[in-house]
C-alpha positions as CSV (number, residue, x, y, z in Angstrom):
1,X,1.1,27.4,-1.6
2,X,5.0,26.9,-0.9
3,X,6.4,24.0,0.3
4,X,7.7,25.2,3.7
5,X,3.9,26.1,4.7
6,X,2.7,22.8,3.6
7,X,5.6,21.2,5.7
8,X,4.3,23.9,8.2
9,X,0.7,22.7,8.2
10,X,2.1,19.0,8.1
11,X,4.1,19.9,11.4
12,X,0.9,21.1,13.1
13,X,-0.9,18.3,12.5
14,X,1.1,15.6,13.7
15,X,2.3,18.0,16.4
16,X,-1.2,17.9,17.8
17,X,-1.7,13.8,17.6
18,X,-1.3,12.1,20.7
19,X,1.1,9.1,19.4
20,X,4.1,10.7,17.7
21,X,5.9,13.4,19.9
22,X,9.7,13.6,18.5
23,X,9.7,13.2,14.6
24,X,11.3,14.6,11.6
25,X,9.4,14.7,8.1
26,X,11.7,13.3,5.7
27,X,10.1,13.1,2.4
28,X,6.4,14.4,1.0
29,X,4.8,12.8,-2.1
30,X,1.8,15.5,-3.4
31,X,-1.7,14.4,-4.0
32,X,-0.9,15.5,-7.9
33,X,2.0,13.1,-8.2
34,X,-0.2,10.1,-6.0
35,X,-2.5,10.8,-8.4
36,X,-0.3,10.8,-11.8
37,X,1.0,7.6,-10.1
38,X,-2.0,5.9,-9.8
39,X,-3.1,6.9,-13.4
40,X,-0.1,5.6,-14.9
41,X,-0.6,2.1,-12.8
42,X,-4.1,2.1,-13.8
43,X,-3.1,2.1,-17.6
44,X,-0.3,-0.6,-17.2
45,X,-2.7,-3.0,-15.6
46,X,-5.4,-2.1,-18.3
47,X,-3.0,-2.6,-21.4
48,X,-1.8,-6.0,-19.6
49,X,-4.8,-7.4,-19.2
50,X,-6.9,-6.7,-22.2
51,X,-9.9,-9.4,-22.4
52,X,-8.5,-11.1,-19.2
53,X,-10.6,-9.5,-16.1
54,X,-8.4,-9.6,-13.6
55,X,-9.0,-9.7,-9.8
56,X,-7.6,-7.5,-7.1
57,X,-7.4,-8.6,-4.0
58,X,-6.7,-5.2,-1.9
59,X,-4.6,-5.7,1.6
60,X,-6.7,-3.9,4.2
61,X,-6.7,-1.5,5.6
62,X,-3.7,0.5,4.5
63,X,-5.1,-0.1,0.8
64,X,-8.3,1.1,1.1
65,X,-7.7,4.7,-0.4
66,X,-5.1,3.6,-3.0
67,X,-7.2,0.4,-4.1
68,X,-10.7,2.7,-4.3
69,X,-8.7,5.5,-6.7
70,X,-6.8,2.7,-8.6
71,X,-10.1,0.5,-9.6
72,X,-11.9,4.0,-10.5
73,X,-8.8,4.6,-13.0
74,X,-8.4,1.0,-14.8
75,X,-11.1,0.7,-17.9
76,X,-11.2,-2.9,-18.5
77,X,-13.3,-4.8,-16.6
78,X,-12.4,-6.8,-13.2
79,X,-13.6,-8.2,-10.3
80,X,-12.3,-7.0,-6.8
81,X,-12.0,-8.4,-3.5
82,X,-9.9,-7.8,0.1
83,X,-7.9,-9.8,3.0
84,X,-6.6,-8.7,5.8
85,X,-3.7,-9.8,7.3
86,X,-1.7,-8.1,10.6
87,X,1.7,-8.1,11.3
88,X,2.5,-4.9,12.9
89,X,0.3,-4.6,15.8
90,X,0.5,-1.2,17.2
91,X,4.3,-0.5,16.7
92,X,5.9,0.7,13.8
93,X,8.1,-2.3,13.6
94,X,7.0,-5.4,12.0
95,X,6.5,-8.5,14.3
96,X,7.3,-11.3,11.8
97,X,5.0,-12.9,12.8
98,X,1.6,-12.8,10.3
99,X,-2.2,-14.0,11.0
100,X,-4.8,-13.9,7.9
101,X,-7.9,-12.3,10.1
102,X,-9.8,-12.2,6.5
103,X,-9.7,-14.2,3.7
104,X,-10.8,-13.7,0.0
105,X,-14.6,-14.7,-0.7
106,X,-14.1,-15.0,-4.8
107,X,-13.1,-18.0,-6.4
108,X,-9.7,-17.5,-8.2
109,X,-9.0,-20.8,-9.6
110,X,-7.9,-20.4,-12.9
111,X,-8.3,-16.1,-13.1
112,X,-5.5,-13.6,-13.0
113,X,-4.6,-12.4,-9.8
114,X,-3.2,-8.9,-8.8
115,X,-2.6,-8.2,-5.3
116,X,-3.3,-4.5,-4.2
117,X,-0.6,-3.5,-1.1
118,X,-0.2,0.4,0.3
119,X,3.4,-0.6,0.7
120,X,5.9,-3.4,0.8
121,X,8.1,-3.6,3.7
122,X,9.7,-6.7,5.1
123,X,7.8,-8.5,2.6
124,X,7.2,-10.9,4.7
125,X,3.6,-10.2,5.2
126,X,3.6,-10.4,1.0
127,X,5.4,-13.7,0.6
128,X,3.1,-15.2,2.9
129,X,0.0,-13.8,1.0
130,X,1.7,-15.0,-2.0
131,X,1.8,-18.3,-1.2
132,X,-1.9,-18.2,0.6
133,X,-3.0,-16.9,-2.7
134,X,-1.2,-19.7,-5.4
135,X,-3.0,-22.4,-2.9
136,X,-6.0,-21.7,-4.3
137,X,-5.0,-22.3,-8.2
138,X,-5.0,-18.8,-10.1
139,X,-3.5,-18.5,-13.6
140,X,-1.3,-15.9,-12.6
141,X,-0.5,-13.5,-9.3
142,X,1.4,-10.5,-9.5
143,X,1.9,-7.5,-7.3
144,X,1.1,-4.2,-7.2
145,X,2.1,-1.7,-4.4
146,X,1.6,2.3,-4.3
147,X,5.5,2.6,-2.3
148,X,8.3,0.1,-2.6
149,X,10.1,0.4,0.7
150,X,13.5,-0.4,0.8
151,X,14.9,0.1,3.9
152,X,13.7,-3.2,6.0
153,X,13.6,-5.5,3.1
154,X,13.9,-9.2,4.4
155,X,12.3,-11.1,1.8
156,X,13.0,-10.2,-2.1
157,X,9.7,-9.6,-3.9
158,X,9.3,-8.8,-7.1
159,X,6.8,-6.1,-7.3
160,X,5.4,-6.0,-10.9
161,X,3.4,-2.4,-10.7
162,X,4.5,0.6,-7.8
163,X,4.3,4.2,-7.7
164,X,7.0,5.5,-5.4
165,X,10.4,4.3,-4.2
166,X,11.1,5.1,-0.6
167,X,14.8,4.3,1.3
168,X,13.8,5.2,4.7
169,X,11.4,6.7,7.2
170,X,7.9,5.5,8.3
171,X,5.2,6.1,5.8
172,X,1.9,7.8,7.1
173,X,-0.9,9.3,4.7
174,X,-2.9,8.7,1.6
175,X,-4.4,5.3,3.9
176,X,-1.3,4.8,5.7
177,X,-1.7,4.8,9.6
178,X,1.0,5.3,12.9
179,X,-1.3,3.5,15.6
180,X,-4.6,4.3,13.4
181,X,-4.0,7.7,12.7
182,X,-3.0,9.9,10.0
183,X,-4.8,7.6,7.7
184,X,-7.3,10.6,6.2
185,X,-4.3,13.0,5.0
186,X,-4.8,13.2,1.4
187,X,-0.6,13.1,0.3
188,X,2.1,10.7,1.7
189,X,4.7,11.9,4.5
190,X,7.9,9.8,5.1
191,X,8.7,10.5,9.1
192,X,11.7,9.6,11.8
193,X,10.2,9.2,14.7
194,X,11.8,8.8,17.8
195,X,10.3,6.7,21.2
């Protein structure tokens, strides 16, 4: 299968949605390479944290396809849990402003932390997480996000463990919703889209 047929099939499919009329696709990551990512993620986190059991606390609900195939991958053992946090309502600008809606159920006092996001941003969503999370005492918290987005970076985050690097666009796939849709295609599609 080519890539101008895949872009072809892409088209069709977000030419039939109801929420996104004028776009452009700008960039397409594969299932393989999401999946080579998320392999070599899965290995980092297991060498680092040999005999440590870490716990990932997954960002829903972008995260929720990313955070299932990473846990499957890592082969130490860990504990997971999830928050969820909005910021964007149902634009595809961030508001700014954030509200935790769900908070972690585990105790993390004294364990290693590492939170699971489908994609940093603003960071502003994350450094508020951050700070939610070293509250409640954990030995260590670091990050881990399938795309570091560069493009509306407000606040600097180091991001310890990613998978893709992307300038520009608005990020749909793989998870990753425009108003709630386009979460169930199975690769990643950077979009301009145009109100």
């Amino acid at each position: 299968m080519n890539i101008q047929y895949l872009f072809l099939i892409d088209a069709i499919y977000i030419k039939n949605s109801p929420v996104i009329k004028n776009y452009k696709i700008l960039e397409k990551i594969s299932e393989r390479r999401i999946h080579q990512q998320v392999q070599r993620i899965a290995k980092d986190i297991s060498d680092e944290y040999q005999n440590k059991e870490p716990i990932l606390i997954g960002v829903l609900n972008g995260v929720f396809v990313f955070f299932a195939d990473l846990v499957r991958e890592i082969s130490i053992p860990l504990k997971i849990d999830f928050v969820r946090l909005a910021s964007y309502g149902s634009k595809n600008v961030s508001s700014g402003d954030v509200l935790l809606t769900k908070d972690i159920e585990l105790s993390i006092e004294g364990r290693p932390v590492i939170i699971v996001e489908d994609i940093v941003d603003t960071g502003l969503t994350l450094a508020y997480l951050v700070r939610h999370i070293k509250k409640r005492g954990p030995e260590s918290v670091k990050i881990c996000a399938l795309i570091n987005k560069l493009q509306r970076r407000e606040k600097e985050m180091e991001i310890d463990y990613w998978g893709f690097e992307i300038k520009e666009g608005f990020i749909v796939g793989y998870g990753l919703d425009y108003n709630e849709e386009f979460r169930c295609l199975p690769y990643i599609l950077s979009l301009e889209i145009e109100d």
